[in-house]
SEVEX-402029 format. One record per residue (C-alpha): residue number from 1; z, y, x. Coordinates in steps of 0.05 Angstrom, whole numbers, plus 5000, padded with zeros to 4 digits. Example, Ala and Ser with C-alpha at 12.3 -4.5 7.8 and 13.67 -1.06 7.14 Angstrom:
BEGIN
<rec i="1" Z="5156" Y="4910" X="5246"/>
<rec i="2" Z="5143" Y="4979" X="5273"/>
***
This chain:
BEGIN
<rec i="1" Z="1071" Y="5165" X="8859"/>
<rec i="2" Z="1098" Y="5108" X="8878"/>
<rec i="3" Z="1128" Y="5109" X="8946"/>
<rec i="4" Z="1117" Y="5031" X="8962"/>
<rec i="5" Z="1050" Y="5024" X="8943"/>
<rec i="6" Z="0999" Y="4986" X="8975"/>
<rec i="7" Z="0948" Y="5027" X="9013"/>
<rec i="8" Z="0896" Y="4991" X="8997"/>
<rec i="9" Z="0911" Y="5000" X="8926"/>
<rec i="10" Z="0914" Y="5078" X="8932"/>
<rec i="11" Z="0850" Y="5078" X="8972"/>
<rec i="12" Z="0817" Y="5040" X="8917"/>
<rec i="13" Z="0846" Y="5082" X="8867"/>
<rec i="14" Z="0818" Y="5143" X="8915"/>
<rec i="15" Z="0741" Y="5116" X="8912"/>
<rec i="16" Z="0747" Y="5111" X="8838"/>
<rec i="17" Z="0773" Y="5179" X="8822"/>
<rec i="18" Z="0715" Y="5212" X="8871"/>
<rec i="19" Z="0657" Y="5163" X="8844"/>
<rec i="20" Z="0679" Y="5184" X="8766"/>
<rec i="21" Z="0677" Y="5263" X="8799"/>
<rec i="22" Z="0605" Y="5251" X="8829"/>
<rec i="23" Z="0585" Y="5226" X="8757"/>
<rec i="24" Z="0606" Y="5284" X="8725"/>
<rec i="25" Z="0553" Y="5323" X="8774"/>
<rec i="26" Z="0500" Y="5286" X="8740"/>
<rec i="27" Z="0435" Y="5292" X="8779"/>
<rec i="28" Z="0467" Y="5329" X="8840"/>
<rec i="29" Z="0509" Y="5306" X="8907"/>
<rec i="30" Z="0569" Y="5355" X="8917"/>
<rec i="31" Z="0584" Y="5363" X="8993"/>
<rec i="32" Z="0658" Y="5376" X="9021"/>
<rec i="33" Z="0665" Y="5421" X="9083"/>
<rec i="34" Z="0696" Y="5414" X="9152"/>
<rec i="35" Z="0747" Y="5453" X="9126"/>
<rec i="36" Z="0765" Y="5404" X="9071"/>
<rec i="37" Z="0776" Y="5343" X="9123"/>
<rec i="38" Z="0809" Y="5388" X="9169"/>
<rec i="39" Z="0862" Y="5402" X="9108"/>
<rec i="40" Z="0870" Y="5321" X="9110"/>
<rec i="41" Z="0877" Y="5322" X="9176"/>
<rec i="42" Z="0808" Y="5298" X="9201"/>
<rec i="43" Z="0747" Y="5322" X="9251"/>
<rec i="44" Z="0690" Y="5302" X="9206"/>
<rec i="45" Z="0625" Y="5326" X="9168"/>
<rec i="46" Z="0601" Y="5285" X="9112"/>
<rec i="47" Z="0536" Y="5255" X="9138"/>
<rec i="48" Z="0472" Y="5271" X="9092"/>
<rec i="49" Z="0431" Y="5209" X="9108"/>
<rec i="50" Z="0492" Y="5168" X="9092"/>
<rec i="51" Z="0506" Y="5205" X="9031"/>
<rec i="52" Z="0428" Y="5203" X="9016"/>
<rec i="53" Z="0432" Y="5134" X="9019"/>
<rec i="54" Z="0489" Y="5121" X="8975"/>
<rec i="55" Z="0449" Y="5168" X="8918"/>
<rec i="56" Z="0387" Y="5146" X="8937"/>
<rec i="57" Z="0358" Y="5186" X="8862"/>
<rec i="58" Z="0401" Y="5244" X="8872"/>
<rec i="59" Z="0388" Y="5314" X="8902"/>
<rec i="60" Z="0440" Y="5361" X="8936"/>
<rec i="61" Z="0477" Y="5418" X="8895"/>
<rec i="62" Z="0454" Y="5474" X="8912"/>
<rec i="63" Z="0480" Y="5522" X="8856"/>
<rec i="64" Z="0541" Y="5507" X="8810"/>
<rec i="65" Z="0594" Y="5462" X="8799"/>
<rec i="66" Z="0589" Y="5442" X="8737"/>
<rec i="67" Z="0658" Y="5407" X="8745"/>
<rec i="68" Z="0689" Y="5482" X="8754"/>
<rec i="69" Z="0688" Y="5541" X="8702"/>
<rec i="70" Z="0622" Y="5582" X="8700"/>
<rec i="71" Z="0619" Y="5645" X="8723"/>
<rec i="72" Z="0569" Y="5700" X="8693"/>
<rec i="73" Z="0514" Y="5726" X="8730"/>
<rec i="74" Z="0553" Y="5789" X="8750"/>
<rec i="75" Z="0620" Y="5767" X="8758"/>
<rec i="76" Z="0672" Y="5818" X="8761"/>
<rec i="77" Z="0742" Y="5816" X="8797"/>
<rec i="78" Z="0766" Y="5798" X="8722"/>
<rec i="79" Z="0717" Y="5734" X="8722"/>
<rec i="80" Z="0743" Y="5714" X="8788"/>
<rec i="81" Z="0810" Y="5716" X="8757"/>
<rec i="82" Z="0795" Y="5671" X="8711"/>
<rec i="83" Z="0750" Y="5625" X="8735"/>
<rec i="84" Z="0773" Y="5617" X="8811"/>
<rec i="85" Z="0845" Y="5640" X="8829"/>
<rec i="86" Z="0890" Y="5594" X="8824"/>
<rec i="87" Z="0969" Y="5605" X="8817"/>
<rec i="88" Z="0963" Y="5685" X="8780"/>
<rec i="89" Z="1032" Y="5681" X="8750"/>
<rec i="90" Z="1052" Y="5696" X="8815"/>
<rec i="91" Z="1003" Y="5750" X="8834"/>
<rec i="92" Z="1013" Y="5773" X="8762"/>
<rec i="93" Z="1097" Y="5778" X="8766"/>
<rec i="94" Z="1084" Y="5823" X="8827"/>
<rec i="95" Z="1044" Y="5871" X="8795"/>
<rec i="96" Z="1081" Y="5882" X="8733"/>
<rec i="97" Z="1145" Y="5879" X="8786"/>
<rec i="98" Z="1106" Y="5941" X="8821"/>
<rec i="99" Z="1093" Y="5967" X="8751"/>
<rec i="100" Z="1150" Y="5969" X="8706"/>
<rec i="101" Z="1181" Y="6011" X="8779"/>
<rec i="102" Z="1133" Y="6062" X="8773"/>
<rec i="103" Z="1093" Y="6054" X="8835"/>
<rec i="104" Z="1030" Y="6081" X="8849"/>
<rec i="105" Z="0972" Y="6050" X="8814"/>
<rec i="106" Z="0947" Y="6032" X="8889"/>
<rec i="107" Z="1008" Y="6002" X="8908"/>
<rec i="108" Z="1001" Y="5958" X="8834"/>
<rec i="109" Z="0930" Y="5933" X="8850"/>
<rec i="110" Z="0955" Y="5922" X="8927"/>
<rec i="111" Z="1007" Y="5874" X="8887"/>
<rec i="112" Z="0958" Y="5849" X="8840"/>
<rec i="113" Z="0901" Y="5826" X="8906"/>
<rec i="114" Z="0962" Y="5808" X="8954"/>
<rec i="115" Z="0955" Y="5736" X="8963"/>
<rec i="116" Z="0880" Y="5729" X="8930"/>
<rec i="117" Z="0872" Y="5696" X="9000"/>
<rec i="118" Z="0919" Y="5646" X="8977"/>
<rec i="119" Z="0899" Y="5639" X="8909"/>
<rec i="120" Z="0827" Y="5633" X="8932"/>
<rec i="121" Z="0821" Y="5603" X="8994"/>
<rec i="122" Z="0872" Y="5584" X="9050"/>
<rec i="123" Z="0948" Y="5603" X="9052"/>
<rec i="124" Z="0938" Y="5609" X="9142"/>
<rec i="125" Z="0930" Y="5679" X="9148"/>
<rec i="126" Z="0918" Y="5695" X="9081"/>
<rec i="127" Z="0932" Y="5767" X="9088"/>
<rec i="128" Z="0868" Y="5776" X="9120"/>
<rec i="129" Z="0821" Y="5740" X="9088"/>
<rec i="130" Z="0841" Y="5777" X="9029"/>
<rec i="131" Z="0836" Y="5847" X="9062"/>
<rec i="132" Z="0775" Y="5828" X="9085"/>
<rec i="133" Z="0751" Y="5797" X="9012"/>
<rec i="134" Z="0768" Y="5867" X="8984"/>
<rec i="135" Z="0755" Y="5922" X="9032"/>
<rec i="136" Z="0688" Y="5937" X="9013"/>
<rec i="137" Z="0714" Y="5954" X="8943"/>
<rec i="138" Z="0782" Y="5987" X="8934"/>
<rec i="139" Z="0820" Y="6043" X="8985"/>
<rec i="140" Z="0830" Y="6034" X="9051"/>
<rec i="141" Z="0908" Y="6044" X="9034"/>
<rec i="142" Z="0897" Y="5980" X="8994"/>
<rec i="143" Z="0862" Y="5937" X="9038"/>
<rec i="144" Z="0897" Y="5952" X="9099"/>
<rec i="145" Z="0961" Y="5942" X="9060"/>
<rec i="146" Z="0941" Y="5869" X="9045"/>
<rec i="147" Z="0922" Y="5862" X="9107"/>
<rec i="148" Z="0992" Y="5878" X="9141"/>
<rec i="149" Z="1035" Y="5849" X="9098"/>
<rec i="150" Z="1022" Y="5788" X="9126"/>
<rec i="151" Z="1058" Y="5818" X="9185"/>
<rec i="152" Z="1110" Y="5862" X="9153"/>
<rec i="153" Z="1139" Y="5805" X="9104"/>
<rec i="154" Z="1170" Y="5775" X="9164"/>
<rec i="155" Z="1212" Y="5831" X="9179"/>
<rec i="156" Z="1265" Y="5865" X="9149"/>
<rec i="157" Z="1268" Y="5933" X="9134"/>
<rec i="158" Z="1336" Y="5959" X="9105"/>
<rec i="159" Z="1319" Y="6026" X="9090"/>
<rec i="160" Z="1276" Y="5999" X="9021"/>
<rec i="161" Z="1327" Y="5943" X="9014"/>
<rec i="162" Z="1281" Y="5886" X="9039"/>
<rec i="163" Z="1316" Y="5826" X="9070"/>
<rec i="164" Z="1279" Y="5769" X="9104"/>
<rec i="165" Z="1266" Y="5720" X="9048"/>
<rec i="166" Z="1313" Y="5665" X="9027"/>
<rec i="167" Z="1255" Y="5618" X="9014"/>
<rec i="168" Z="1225" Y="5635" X="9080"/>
<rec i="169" Z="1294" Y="5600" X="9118"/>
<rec i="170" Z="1285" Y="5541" X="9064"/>
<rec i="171" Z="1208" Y="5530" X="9077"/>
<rec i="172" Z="1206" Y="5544" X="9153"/>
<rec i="173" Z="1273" Y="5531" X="9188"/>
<rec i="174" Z="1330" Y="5581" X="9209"/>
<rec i="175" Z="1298" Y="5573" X="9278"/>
<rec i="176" Z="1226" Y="5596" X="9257"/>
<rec i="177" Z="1196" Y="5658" X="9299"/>
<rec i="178" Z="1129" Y="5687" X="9276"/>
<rec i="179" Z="1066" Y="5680" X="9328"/>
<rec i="180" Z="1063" Y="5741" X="9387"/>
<rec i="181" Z="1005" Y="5767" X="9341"/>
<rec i="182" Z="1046" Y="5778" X="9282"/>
<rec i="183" Z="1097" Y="5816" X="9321"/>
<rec i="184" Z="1043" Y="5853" X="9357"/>
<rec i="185" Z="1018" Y="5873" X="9279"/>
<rec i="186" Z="1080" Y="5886" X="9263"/>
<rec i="187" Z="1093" Y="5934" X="9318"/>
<rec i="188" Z="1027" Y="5961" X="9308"/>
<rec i="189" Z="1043" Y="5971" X="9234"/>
<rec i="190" Z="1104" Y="6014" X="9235"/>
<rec i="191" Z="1084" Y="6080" X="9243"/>
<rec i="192" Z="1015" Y="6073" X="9213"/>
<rec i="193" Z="1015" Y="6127" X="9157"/>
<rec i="194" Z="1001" Y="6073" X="9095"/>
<rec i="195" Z="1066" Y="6019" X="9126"/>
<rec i="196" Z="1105" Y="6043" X="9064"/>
<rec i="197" Z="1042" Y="6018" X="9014"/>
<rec i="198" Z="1047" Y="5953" X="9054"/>
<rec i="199" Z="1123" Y="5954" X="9053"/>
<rec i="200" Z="1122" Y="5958" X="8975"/>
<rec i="201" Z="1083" Y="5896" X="8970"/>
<rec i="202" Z="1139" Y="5853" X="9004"/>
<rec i="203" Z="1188" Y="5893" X="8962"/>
<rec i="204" Z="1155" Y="5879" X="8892"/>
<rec i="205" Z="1135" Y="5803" X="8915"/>
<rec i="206" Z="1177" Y="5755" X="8874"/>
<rec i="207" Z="1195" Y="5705" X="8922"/>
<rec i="208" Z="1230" Y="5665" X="8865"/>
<rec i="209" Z="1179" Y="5644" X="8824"/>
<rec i="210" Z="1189" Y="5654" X="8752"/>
<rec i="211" Z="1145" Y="5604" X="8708"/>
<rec i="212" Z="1171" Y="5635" X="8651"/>
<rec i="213" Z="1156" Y="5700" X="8665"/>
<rec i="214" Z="1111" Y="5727" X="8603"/>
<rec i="215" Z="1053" Y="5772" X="8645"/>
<rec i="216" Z="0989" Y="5786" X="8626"/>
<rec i="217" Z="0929" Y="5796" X="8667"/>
<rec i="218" Z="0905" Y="5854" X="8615"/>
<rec i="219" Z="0967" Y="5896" X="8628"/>
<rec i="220" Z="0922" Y="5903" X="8695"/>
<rec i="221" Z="0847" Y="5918" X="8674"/>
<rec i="222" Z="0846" Y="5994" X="8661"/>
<rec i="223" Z="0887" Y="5997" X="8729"/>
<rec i="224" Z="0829" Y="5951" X="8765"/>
<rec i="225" Z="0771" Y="5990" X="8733"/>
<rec i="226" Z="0798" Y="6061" X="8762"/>
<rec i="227" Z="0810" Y="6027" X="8839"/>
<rec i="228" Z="0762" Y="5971" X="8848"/>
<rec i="229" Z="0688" Y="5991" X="8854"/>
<rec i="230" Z="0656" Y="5942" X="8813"/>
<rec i="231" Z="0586" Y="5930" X="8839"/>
<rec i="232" Z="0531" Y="5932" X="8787"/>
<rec i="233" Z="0500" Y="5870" X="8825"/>
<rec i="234" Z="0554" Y="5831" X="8813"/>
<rec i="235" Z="0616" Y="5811" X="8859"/>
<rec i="236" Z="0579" Y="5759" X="8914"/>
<rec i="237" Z="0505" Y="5800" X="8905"/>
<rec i="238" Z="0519" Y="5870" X="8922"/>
<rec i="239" Z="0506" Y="5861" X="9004"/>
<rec i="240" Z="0574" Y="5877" X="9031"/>
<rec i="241" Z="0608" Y="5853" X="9088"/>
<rec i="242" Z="0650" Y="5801" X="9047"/>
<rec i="243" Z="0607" Y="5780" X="8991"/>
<rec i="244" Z="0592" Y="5715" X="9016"/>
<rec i="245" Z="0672" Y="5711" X="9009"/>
<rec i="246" Z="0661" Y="5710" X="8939"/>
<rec i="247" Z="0595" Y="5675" X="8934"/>
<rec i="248" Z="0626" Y="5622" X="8971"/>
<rec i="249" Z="0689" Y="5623" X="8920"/>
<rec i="250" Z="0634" Y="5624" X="8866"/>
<rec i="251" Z="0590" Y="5555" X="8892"/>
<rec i="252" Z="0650" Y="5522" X="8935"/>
<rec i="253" Z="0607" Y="5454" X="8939"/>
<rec i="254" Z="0534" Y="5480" X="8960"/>
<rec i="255" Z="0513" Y="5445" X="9008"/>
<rec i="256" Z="0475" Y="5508" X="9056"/>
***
């Protein structure tokens, strides 16, 4: 993009791009959340008489997307995959990292879900939001593995041959410190009987990104049948703690 450019133009250019997206939605108003403005920066909630107004023949989406994959009426981890997780390569060089080094088939899945939160939702504490996306469905050793190696990455630990990341000193600063609470996870961490599950995930993370890398999300599907406990309702309609997680993943523009 051009640098110079005048605002006006790229605000014009802005309202065009979002009035050919609400188009595509055909009979239906897509809403963006809080969470979307705060990501720009802003305290607002789209209005609903305003946006009323604007559509004044339209209705408010209150199912799917149709501007995003569909999903099946029982989507599995697999679908979500697919159809909602962005950036696998990543997710997917771990796991066949973990693999091809003979780990545990719990400490390949824990590298396969690792940064889901990322991939899915928002990279601020992503560690827990995928812990908590997963818990109801895989081993505790897996979930509370996620969990902590949001903690754990940020600290070295010699003994497996894990330095503090390269990229983290070119993203963040020499100078950056993680928050009291990551310490205080971190502490809390290191003598907990599954910190060498969560240690293997930092190990096995590829922290040089490889978009070359040849990987394969069905190397991975026998190993996710055996851990993951598939709900026959469907991931999002099984009442567990998190499946509004996914339901949410599933219809990211309902409006209730």
């Amino acid at each position: 993009m051009n640098e110079h450019a005048n605002p006006a133009t790229l605000s014009a250019q802005a309202d065009e791009l979002e009035e050919r997206m609400m188009h595509e939605l055909g009979e239906r108003i897509a809403t963006k959340s809080v969470l979307f403005g705060l990501a720009d920066g802003k305290i607002e909630m789209q209005s609903s008489p305003a946006l009323r107004a604007a559509n004044p023949d339209k209705y408010f989406l209150m199912g799917a997307d149709p501007r995003l994959p569909a999903m099946p009426k029982k989507p599995t981890l697999i679908d979500f995959f697919n159809n909602r997780f962005a950036s696998l390569n990543h997710l997917l060089q771990s796991a066949t990292h973990a693999l091809k080094g003979g780990h545990s088939e719990k400490v390949v899945l824990a590298c396969l879900l690792h940064d889901i939160g990322v991939a899915g939702f928002i990279r601020c504490d992503h560690g827990y939001w995928g812990a908590q996306m997963i818990e109801p469905y895989v081993d505790e050793e897996v979930s509370w593995a996620v969990r902590t190696h949001q903690a754990l990455r940020f600290f070295p630990d010699r003994s497996v041959g894990y330095e503090y990341p390269q990229m983290y000193i070119d993203n963040f600063g020499a100078d950056y410190k993680p928050e009291p609470y990551i310490v205080a996870e971190y502490e809390r961490a290191k003598n907990h009987k599954y910190y060498m599950t969560s240690r293997m995930i930092c190990v096995n993370d590829i922290y040089s990104f490889d978009p070359n890398a040849k990987v394969d999300l069905n190397d991975f599907v026998d190993i996710i049948g055996r851990n993951f406990k598939q709900p026959e309702e469907g991931l999002g309609f099984d009442s567990s703690p998190s499946a509004h997680m996914w339901r949410t993943l599933m219809w990211p523009t309902r409006f209730l």
